[in-house]
C-alpha positions in Angstrom: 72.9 54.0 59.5 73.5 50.4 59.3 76.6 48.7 57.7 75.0 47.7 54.8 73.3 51.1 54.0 77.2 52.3 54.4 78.1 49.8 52.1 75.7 50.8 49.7 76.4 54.7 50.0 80.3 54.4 49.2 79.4 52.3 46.1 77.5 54.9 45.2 80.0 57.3 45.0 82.9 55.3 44.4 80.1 54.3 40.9 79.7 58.5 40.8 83.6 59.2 40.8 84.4 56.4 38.0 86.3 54.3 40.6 86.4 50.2 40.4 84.6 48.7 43.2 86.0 45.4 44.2 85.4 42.6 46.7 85.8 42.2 49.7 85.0 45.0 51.5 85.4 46.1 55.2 83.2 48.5 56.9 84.1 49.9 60.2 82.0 52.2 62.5 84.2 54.6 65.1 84.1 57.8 67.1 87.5 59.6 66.9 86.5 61.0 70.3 84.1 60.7 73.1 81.9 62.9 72.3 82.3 63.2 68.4 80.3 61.9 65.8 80.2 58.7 64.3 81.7 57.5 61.2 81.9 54.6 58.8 84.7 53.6 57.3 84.1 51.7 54.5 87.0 50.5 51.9 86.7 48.2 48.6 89.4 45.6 47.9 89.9 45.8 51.5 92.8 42.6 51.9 94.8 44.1 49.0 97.0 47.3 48.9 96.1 49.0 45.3 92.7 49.0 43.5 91.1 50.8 46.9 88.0 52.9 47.8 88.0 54.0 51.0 85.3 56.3 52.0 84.2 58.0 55.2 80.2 58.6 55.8 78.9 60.4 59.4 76.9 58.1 61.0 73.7 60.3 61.6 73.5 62.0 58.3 75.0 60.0 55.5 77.3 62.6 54.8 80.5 61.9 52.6 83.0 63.2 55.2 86.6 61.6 52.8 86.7 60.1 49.7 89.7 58.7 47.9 90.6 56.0 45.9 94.1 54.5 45.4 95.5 52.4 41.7 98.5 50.9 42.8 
């Protein structure tokens, strides 16, 4: 999965729960551990606290691991 298809998969749900999306957004790609899988972190708003998506997607599947969103 490529950032931008992460990108474009938490919009999607963040469009499916009803939440605001906002610019900018930060996407970050991690392993917790070695031999774990891979998982984007992607978050809306990203330089302000309140008004944030911040969604979790595995790597290999696409999968919506977390999803939350935060007013205020």
């Amino acid at each position: 999965m490529t950032r931008e298809e992460a990108i474009g998969a938490a919009q999607r749900e963040a469009e499916k729960q009803g939440w605001p999306w906002l610019e900018p957004v930060e996407a970050r790609r991690s392993r917790r551990w070695l031999i774990g899988p891979a998982v984007w972190q992607v978050a809306s708003n990203a330089q302000s606290k309140g008004m944030n998506v911040r969604i979790h997607i595995e790597d290999e599947t696409g999968r919506i691991c977390r999803a939350g969103y935060t007013p205020r």
